[in-house]
C-alpha positions as a Markdown table, in Angstrom:
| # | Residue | x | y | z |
|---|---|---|---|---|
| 1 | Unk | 0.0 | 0.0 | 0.0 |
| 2 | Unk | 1.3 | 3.4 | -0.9 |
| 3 | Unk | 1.8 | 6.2 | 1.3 |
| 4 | Unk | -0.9 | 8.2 | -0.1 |
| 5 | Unk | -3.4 | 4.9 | 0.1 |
| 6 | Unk | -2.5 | 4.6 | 3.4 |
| 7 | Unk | -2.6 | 8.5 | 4.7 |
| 8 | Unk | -6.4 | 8.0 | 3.2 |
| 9 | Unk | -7.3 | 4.9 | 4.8 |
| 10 | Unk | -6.1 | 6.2 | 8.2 |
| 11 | Unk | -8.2 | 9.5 | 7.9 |
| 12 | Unk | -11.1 | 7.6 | 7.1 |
| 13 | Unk | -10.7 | 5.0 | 10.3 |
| 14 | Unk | -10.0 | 8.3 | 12.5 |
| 15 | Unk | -13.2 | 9.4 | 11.0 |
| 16 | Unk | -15.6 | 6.2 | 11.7 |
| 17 | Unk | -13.9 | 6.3 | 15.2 |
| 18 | Unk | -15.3 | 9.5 | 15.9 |
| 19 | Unk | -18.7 | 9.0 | 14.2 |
| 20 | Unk | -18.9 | 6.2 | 16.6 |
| 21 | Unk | -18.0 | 8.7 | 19.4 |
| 22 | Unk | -20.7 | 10.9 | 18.6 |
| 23 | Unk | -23.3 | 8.0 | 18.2 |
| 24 | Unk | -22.3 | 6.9 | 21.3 |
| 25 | Unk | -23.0 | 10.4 | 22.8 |
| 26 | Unk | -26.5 | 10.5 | 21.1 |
| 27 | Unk | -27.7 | 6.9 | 22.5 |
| 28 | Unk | -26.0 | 8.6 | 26.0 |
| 29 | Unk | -27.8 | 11.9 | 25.8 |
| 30 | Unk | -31.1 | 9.7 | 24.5 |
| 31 | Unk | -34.3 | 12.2 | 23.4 |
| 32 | Unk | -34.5 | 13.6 | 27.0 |
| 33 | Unk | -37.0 | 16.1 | 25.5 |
| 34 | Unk | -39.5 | 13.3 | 24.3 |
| 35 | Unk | -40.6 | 15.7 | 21.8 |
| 36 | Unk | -42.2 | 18.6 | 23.8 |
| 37 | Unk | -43.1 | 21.1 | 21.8 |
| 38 | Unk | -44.1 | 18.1 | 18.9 |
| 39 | Unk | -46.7 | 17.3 | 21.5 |
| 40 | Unk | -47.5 | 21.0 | 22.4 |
| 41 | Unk | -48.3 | 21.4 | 18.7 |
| 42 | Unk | -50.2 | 18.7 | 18.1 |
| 43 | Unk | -52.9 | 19.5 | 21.2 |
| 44 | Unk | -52.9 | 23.3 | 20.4 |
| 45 | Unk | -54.0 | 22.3 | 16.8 |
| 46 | Unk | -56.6 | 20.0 | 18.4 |
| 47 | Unk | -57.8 | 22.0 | 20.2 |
| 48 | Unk | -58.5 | 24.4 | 17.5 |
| 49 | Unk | -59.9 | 21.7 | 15.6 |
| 50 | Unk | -62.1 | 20.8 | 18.4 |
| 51 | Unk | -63.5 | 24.6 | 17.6 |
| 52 | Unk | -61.9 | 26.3 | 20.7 |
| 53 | Unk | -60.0 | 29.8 | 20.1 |
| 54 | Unk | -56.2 | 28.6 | 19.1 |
| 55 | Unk | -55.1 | 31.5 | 21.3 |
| 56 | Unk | -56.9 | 30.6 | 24.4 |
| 57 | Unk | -54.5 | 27.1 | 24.4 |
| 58 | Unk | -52.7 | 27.1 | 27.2 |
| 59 | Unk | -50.3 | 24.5 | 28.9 |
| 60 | Unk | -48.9 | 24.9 | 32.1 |
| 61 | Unk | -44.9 | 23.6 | 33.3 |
| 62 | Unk | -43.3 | 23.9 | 36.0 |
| 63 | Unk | -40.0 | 25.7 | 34.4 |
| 64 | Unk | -41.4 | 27.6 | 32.0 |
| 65 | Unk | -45.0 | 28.6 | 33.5 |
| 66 | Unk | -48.1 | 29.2 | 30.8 |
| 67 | Unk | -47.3 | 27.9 | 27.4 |
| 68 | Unk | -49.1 | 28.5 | 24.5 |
| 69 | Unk | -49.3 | 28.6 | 20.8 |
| 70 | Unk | -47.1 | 31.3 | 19.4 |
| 71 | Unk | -47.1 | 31.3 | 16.1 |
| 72 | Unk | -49.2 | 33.0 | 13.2 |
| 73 | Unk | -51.9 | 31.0 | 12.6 |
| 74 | Unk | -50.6 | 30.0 | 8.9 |
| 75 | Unk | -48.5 | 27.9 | 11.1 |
| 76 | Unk | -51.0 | 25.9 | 12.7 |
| 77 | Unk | -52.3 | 25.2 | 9.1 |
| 78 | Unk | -49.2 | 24.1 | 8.4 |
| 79 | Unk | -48.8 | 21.7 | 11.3 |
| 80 | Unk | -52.2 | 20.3 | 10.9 |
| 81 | Unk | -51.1 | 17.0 | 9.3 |
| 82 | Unk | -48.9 | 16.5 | 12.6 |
| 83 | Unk | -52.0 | 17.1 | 14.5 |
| 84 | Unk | -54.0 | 14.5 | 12.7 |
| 85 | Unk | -52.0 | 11.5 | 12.5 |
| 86 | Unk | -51.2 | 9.1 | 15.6 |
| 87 | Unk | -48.5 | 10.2 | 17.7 |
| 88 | Unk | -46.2 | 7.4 | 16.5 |
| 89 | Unk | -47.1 | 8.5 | 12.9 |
| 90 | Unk | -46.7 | 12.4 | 13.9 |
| 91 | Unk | -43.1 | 11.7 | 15.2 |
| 92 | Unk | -42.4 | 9.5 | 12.0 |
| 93 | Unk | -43.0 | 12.1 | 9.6 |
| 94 | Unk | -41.3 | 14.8 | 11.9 |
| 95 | Unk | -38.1 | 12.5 | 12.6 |
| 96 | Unk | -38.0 | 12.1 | 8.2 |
| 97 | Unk | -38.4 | 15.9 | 7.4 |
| 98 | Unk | -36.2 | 16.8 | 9.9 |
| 99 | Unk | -33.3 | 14.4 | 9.2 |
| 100 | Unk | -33.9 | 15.0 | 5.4 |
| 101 | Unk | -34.1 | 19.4 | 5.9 |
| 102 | Unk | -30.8 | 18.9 | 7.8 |
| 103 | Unk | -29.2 | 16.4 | 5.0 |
| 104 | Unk | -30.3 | 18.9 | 2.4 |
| 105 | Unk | -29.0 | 22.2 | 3.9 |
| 106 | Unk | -25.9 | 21.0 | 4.7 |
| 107 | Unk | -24.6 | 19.7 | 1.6 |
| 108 | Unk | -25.9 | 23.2 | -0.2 |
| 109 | Unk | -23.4 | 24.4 | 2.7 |
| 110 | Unk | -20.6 | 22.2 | 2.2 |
| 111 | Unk | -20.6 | 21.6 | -1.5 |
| 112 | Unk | -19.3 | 25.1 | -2.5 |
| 113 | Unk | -16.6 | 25.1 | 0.4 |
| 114 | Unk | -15.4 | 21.8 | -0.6 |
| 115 | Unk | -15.4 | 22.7 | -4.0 |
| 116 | Unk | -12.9 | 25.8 | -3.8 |
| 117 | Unk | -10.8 | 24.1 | -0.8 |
| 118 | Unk | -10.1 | 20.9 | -2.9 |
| 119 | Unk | -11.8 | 18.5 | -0.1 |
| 120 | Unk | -13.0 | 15.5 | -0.6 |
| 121 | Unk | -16.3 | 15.6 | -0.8 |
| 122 | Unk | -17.5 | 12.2 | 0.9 |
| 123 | Unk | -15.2 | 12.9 | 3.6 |
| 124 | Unk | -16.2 | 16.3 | 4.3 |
| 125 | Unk | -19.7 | 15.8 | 4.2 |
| 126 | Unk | -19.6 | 12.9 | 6.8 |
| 127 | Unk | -17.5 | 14.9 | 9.1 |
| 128 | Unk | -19.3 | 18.1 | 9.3 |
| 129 | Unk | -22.7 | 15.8 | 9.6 |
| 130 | Unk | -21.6 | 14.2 | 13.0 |
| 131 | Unk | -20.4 | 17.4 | 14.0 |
| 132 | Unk | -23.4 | 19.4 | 13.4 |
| 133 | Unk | -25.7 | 16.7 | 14.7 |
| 134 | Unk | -23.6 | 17.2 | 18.2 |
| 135 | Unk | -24.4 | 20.6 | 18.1 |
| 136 | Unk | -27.2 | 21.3 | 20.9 |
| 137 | Unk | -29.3 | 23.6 | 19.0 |
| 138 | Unk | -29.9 | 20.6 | 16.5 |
| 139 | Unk | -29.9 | 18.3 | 18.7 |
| 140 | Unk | -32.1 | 20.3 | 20.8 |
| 141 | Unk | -34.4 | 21.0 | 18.0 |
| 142 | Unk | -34.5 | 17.3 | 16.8 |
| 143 | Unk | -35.6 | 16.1 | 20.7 |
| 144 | Unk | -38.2 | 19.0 | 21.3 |
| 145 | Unk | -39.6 | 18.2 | 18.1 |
| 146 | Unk | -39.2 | 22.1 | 16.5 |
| 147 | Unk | -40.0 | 23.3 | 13.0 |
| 148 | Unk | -37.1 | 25.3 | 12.9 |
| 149 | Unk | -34.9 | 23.1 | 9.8 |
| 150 | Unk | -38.3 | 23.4 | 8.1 |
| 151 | Unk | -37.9 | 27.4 | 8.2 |
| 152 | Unk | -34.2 | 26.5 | 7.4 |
| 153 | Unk | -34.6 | 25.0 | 4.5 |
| 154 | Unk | -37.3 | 27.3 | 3.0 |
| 155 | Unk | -34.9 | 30.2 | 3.6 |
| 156 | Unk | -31.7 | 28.4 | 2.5 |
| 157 | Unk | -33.4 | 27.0 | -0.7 |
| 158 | Unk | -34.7 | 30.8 | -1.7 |
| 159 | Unk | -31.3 | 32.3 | -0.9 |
| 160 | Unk | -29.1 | 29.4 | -2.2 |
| 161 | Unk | -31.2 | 27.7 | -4.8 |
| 162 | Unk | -33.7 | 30.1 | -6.6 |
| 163 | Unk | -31.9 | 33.2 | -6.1 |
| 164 | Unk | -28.8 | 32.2 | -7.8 |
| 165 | Unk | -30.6 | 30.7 | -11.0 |
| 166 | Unk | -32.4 | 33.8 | -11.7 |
| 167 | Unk | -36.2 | 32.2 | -10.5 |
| 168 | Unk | -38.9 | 34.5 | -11.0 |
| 169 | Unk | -40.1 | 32.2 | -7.6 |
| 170 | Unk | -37.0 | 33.6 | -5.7 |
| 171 | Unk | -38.4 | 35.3 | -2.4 |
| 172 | Unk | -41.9 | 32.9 | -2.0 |
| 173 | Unk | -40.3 | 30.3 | 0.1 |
| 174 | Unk | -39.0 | 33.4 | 2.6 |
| 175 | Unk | -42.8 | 34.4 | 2.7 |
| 176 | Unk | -43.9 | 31.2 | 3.8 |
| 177 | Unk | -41.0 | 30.8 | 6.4 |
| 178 | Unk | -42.0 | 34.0 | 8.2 |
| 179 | Unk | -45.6 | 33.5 | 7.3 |
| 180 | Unk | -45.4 | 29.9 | 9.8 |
| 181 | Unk | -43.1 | 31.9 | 12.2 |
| 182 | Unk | -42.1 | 35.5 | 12.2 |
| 183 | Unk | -38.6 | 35.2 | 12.8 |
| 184 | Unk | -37.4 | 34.4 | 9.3 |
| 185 | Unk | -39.5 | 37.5 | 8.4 |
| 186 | Unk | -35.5 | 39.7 | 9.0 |
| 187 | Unk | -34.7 | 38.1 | 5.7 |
| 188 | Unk | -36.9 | 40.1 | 3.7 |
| 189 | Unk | -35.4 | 43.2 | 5.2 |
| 190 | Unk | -31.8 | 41.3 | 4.2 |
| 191 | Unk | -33.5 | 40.9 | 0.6 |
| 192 | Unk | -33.9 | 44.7 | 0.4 |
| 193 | Unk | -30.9 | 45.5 | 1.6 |
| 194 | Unk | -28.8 | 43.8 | -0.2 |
| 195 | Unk | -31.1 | 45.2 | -3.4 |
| 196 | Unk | -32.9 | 42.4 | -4.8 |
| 197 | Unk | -35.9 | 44.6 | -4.6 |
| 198 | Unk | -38.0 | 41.9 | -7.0 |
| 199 | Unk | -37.2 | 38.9 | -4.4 |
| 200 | Unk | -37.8 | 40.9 | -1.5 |
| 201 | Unk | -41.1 | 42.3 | -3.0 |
| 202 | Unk | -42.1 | 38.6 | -3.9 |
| 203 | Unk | -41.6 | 37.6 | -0.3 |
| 204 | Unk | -44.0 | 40.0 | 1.4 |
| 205 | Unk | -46.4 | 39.4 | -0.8 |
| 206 | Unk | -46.2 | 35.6 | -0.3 |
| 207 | Unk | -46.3 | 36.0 | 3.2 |
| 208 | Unk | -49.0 | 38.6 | 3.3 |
| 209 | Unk | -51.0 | 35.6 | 0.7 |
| 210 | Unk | -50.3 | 33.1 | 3.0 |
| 211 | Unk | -51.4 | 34.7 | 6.3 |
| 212 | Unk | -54.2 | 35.8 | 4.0 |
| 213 | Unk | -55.4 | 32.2 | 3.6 |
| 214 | Unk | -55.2 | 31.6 | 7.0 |
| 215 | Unk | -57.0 | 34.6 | 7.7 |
| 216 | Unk | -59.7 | 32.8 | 5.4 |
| 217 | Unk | -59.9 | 29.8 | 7.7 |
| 218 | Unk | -59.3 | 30.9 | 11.0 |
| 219 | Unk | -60.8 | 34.4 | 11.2 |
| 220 | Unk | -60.8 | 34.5 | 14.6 |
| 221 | Unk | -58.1 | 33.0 | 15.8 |
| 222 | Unk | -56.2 | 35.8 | 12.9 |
| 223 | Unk | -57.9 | 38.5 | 14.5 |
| 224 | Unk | -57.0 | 37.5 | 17.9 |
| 225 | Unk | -53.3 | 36.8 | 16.9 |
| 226 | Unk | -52.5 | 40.0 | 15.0 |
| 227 | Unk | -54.7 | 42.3 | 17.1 |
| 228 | Unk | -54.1 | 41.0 | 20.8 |
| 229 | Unk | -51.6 | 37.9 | 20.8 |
| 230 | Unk | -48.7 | 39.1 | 19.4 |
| 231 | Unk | -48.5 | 42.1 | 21.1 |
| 232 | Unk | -48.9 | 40.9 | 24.8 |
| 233 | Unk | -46.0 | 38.4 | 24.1 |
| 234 | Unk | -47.8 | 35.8 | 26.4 |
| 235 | Unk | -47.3 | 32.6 | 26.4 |
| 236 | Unk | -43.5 | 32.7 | 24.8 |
| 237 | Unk | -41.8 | 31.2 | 28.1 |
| 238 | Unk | -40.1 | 32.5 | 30.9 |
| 239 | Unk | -37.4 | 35.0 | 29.4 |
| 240 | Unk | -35.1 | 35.0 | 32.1 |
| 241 | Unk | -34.7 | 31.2 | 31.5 |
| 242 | Unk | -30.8 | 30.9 | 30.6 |
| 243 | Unk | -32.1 | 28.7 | 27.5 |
| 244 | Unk | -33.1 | 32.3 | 26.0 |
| 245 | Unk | -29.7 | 33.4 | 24.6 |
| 246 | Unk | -30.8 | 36.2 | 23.2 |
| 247 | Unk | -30.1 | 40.3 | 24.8 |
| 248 | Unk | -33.5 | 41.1 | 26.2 |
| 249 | Unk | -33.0 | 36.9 | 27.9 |
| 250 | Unk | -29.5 | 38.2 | 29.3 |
| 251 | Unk | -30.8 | 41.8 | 30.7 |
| 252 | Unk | -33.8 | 39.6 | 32.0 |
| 253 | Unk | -30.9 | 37.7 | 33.7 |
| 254 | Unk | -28.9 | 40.7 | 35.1 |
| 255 | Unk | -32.3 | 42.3 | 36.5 |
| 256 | Unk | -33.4 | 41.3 | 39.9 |
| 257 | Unk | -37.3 | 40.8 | 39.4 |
| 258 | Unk | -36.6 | 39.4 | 35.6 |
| 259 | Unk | -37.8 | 42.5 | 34.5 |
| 260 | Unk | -35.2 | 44.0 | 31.8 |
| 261 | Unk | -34.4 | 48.0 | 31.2 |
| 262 | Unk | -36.1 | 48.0 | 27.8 |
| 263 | Unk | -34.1 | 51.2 | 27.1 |
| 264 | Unk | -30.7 | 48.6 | 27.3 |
| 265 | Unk | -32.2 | 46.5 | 25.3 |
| 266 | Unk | -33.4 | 49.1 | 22.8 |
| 267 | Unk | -29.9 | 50.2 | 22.9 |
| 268 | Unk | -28.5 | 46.7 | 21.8 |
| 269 | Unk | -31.5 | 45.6 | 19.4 |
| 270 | Unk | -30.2 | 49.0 | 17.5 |
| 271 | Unk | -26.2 | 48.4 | 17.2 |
| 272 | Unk | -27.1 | 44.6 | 16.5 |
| 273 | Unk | -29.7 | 45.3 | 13.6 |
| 274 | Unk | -27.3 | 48.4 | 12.6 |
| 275 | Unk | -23.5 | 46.6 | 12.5 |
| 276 | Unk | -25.0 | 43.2 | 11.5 |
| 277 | Unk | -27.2 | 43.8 | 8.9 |
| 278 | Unk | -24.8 | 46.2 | 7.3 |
| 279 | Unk | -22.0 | 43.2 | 7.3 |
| 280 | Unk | -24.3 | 41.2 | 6.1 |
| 281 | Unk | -24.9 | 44.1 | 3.2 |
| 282 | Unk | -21.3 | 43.8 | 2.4 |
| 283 | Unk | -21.4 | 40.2 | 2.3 |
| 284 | Unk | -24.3 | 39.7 | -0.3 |
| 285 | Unk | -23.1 | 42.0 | -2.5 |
| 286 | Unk | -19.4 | 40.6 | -2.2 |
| 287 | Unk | -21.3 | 37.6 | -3.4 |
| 288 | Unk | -20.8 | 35.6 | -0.5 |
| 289 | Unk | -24.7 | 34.2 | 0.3 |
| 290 | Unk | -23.8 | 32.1 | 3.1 |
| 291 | Unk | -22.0 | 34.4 | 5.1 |
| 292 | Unk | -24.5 | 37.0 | 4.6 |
| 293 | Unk | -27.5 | 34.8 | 5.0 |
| 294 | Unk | -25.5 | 33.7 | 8.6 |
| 295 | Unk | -25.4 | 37.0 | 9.9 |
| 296 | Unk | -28.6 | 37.7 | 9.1 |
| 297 | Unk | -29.9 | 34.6 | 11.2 |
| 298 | Unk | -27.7 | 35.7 | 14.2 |
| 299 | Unk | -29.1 | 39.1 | 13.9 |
| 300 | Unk | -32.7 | 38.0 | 14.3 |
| 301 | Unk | -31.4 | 35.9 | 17.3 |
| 302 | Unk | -29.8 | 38.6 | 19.0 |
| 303 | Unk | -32.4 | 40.6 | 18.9 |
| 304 | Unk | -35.4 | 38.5 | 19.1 |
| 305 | Unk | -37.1 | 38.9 | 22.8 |
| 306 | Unk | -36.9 | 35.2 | 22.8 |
| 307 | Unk | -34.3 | 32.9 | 21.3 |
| 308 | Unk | -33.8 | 29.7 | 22.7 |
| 309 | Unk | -31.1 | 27.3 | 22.3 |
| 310 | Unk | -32.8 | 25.6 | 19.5 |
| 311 | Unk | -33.6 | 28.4 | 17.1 |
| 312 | Unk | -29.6 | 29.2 | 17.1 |
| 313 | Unk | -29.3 | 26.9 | 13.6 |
| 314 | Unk | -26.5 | 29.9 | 13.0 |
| 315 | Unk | -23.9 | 28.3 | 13.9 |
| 316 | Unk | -24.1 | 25.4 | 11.1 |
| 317 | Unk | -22.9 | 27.9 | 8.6 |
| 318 | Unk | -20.9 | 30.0 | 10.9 |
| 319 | Unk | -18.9 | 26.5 | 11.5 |
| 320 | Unk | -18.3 | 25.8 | 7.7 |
| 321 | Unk | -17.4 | 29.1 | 7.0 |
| 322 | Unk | -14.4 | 29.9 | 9.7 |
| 323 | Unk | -13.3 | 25.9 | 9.1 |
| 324 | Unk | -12.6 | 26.9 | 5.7 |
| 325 | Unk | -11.1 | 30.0 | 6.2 |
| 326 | Unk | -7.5 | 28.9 | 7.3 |
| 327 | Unk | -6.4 | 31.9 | 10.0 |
| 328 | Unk | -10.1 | 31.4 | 12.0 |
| 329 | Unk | -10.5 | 27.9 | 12.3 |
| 330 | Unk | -9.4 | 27.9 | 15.6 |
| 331 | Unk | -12.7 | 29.7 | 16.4 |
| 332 | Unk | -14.9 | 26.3 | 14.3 |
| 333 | Unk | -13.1 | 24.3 | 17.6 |
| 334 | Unk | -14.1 | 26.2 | 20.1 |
| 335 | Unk | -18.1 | 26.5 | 18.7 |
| 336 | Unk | -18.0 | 22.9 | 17.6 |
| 337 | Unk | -16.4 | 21.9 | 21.0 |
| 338 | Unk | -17.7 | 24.5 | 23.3 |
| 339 | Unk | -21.4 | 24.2 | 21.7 |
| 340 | Unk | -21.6 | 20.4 | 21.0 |
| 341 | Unk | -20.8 | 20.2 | 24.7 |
| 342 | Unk | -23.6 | 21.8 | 25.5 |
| 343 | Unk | -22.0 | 24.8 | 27.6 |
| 344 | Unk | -25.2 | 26.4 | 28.9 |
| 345 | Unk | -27.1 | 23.1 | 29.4 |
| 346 | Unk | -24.4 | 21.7 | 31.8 |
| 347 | Unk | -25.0 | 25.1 | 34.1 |
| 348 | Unk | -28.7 | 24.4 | 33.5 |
| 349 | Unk | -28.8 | 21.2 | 34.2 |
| 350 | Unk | -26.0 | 19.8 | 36.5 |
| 351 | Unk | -23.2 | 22.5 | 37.4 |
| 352 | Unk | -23.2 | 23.1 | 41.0 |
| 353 | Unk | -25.0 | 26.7 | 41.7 |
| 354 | Unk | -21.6 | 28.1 | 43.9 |
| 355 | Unk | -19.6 | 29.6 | 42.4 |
| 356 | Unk | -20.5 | 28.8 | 38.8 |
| 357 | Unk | -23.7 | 30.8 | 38.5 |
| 358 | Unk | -22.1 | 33.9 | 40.2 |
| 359 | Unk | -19.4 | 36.6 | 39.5 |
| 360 | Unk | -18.1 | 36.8 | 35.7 |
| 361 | Unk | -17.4 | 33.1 | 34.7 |
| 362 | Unk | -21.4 | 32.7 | 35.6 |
| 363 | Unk | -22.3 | 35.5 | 33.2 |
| 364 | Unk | -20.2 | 33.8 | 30.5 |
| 365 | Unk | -21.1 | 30.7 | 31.5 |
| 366 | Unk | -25.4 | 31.5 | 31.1 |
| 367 | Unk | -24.8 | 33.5 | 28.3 |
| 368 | Unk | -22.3 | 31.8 | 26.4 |
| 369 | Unk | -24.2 | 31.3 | 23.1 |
| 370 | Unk | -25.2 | 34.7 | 23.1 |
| 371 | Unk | -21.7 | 35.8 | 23.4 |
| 372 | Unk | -20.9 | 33.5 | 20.7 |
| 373 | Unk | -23.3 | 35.5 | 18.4 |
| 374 | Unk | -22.0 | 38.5 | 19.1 |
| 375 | Unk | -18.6 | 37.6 | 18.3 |
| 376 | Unk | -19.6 | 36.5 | 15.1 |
| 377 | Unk | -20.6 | 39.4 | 14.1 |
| 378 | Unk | -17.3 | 40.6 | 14.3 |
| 379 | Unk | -15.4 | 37.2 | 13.1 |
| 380 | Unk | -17.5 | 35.8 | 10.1 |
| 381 | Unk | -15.0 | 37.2 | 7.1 |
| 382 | Unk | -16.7 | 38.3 | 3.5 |
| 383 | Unk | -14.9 | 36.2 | 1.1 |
| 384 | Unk | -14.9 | 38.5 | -2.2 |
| 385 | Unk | -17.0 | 36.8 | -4.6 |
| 386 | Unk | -17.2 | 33.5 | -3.2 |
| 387 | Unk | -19.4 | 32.0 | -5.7 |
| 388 | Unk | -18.7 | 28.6 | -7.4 |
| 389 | Unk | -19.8 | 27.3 | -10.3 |
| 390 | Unk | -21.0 | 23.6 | -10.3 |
| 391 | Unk | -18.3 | 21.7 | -11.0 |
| 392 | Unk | -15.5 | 23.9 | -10.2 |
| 393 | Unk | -13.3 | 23.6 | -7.6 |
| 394 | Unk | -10.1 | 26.2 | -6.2 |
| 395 | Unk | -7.7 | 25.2 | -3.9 |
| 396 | Unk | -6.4 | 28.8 | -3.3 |
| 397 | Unk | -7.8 | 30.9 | -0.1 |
| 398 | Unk | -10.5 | 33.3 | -1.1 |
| 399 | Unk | -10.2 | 37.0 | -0.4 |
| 400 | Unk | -11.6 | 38.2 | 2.3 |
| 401 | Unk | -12.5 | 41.4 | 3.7 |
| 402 | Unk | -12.2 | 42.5 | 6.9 |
C-alpha cells in the first residue's frame, strides 16, 4: 500500500472512530425532551380543531410557566397534518423531514466550500454531519420536536437555490417561512438591503398571501393573533430562563425581578440590527450568500425577545465558514467543542450553583451562546465573490474582507 493509500485509509478510520464517538454520545444523551413542543403542537392544533379559540390554548410547566401557541396562525395550518396523525405516525413524519431538511441544507453548505478548498467531498460531508448533529441547538431541536430546519430550508433553498438561478419564484419560500413563524420575516429586510428589490417584494407578498389564507380559515383565531396575541407576548416562556440566549433573555438575567431595562435592550436591538445587517450588506453584495445569509440569522437571534437554544441553527454555517477560512479555524473548535458540549445546558442542568452561577465566569457561562453571536458578528469574514460554479473547484484561499 502506498503512502498516499494509506494516509487516506487512516483519515477515514479516525473518521468512523469519531462518528462512533458521537453515536455513542447520542444513544448517551437519549431524546431527553421526548418531543415537547411536537406534543405542544399537536394539542394546540386539536384544540382548534375541536373549535376552541387557538389563542386561548394554554399548557402549564413547572420551568417555564403558561405555554401557548405562538405562532401565526398559517402555522397551525401548516402543522395540521402532525395534529392529525397518531402520535407514532406524527413523530415518523417529523423525525424524516427533519433528518432529510438537515441532509439537504448542509450539503448546499458544504458543496461550495469543498469545491474551492479541494476536499474530498465524501469525507467532508460525513465529518461536518456528525459534527453538526452534536451541536445542541440541533440536537435540541431534533428532541423537542421544533420546526425550525423546516424554516431553514425554506430560507436556504430561496437564498441558495432560486436566487442564484435567476427564479422569478425567488423570495416565495422566505414568505412562507416567516408566514409559519415570524422570525425568518428579517430576511426580507436582508433581501432589500442587499437590493434584490424583486425577491424581496415577492416575499411579502407571499407572506401577506399566505397569512391571508389563513385569515380565510381561522378568522378568529387571525384576529386575535395579529390584534391582541402578538402584542402581549404571552405565552413565549419565561425570558429569564438561561435557554433564552438572546439580549432582552441576558438583561432579564442581570435584573433582579426578571424585568429588563427595555431602554438597554433598545440600545442593543439598534447596534445589532445596525452593524450586523450592514456586514451582512457587504457580504451579499461581495457575493458571499452564506456568510451574509448567517449573519442575518444571528441578527434575528440577538435581537429576538426570545431565542432559545434551538432556534440558534446559525452556527451550522458559521462552522463551515471559519473551518474553511484557514487563519479562524481555531474559532470552528471552540463553537463545535464549546457548543456540541452543550455549555449552557451543563450550568442548566448539573453544574453546582456556587460559584459557577455567580461573579463573571457565571455571566459567561449563562450567556455563552449569546456571546458566541455577538462575536460572530465581528469574526465571520466576507470572502470577495465566493461564488462557485458547479463543477468547479479552487484550492487557493479566497479574499476576504475584513
Amino acid at each position: 500500500m502506498d503512502s498516499g493509500r494509506r494516509k487516506t485509509v487512516v483519515r477515514w478510520v479516525l473518521l468512523g472512530l469519531f462518528v462512533a464517538l458521537v453515536v455513542y454520545g447520542h444513544i448517551w444523551y437519549r431524546n431527553r425532551h421526548d418531543w415537547f413542543d411536537l406534543g405542544i403542537y399537536r394539542q394546540a392544533v386539536n384544540w382548534w380543531l375541536d373549535g376552541h379559540n387557538l389563542y386561548d390554548y394554554v399548557k402549564p410547566d413547572d420551568t417555564q410557566g403558561q405555554l401557548g401557541f405562538t405562532y401565526p396562525p398559517f402555522g397551525a395550518l401548516v402543522l395540521v397534518p402532525f395534529a392529525v396523525l397518531p402520535w407514532t405516525g406524527a413523530v415518523i413524519l417529523y423525525s424524516v423531514i427533519t433528518v432529510a431538511a438537515t441532509l439537504v441544507t448542509t450539503w448546499w453548505l458544504l458543496t461550495p466550500e469543498a469545491r474551492r478548498k479541494g476536499w474530498e467531498l465524501p469525507f467532508a460531508l460525513v465529518l461536518a454531519l456528525a459534527v453538526i448533529s452534536a451541536l445542541e441547538p440541533i440536537r435540541e431541536n431534533y428532541t423537542f420536536g421544533q420546526i425550525n430546519m423546516v424554516l431553514v430550508l425554506l430560507v436556504l433553498a430561496d437564498l441558495l437555490v432560486l436566487l442564484p438561478r435567476g427564479s422569478r419564484w425567488a423570495g416565495v419560500l422566505i414568505g412562507l417561512a416567516a408566514a409559519i413563524k415570524l422570525t425568518p420575516a428579517i430576511f426580507i429586510v436582508y433581501l432589500l438591503l442587499s437590493r434584490r428589490y424583486r425577491a424581496a417584494i415577492t416575499a411579502a407578498v407571499s407572506a401577506a398571501a399566505a397569512s391571508l389564507l389563513a385569515f380565510a380559515v381561522m378568522p378568529r383565531g387571525s384576529i386575535d393573533f395579529w390584534t391582541d396575541a402578538l402584542w402581549k407576548g404571552e405565552g413565549l416562556g419565561n425570558a429569564a430562563y438561561t435557554f433564552n440566549q438572546s439580549f432582552f433573555g441576558m438583561l432579564a438575567r442581570l435584573s433582579a425581578p426578571g424585568d429588563p431595562n427595555r431602554l438597554v435592550w433598545a440600545v442593543l436591538v439598534l447596534a445589532a440590527l445596525g452593524f450586523g445587517l450592514w456586514r451582512a450588506r457587504r457580504a451579499a453584495l461581495a457575493g458571499d450568500e452564506v456568510v451574509g445569509l448567517t449573519l442575518t440569522g444571528i441578527v434575528g437571534c440577538l435581537v429576538s425577545p426570545i431565542t432559545w437554544v434551538h432556534h440558534i441553527y446559525w452556527f451550522v454555517p458559521a462552522l463551515i465558514v471559519l473551518a474553511a477560512t484557514r487563519r479562524r479555524a481555531w474559532f470552528a473548535v471552540v463553537i463545535a467543542l464549546t457548543v456540541g458540549l452543550g455549555l449552557v445546558s451543563w450550568f442548566e442542568q448539573g453544574l453546582p450553583v456556587d460559584p459557577w452561577s455567580h461573579g463573571l465566569q457565571g455571566f459567561i457561562i449563562k450567556n455563552w451562546y449569546l456571546l458566541l453571536m455577538v462575536a460572530l458578528l465581528f469574526a465571520l469574514p466576507i470572502r470577495k465573490d465566493s461564488r462557485v460554479e458547479p463543477g468547479l473547484a479552487s484550492t487557493s484561499e479566497p479574499a476576504t474582507v475584513r
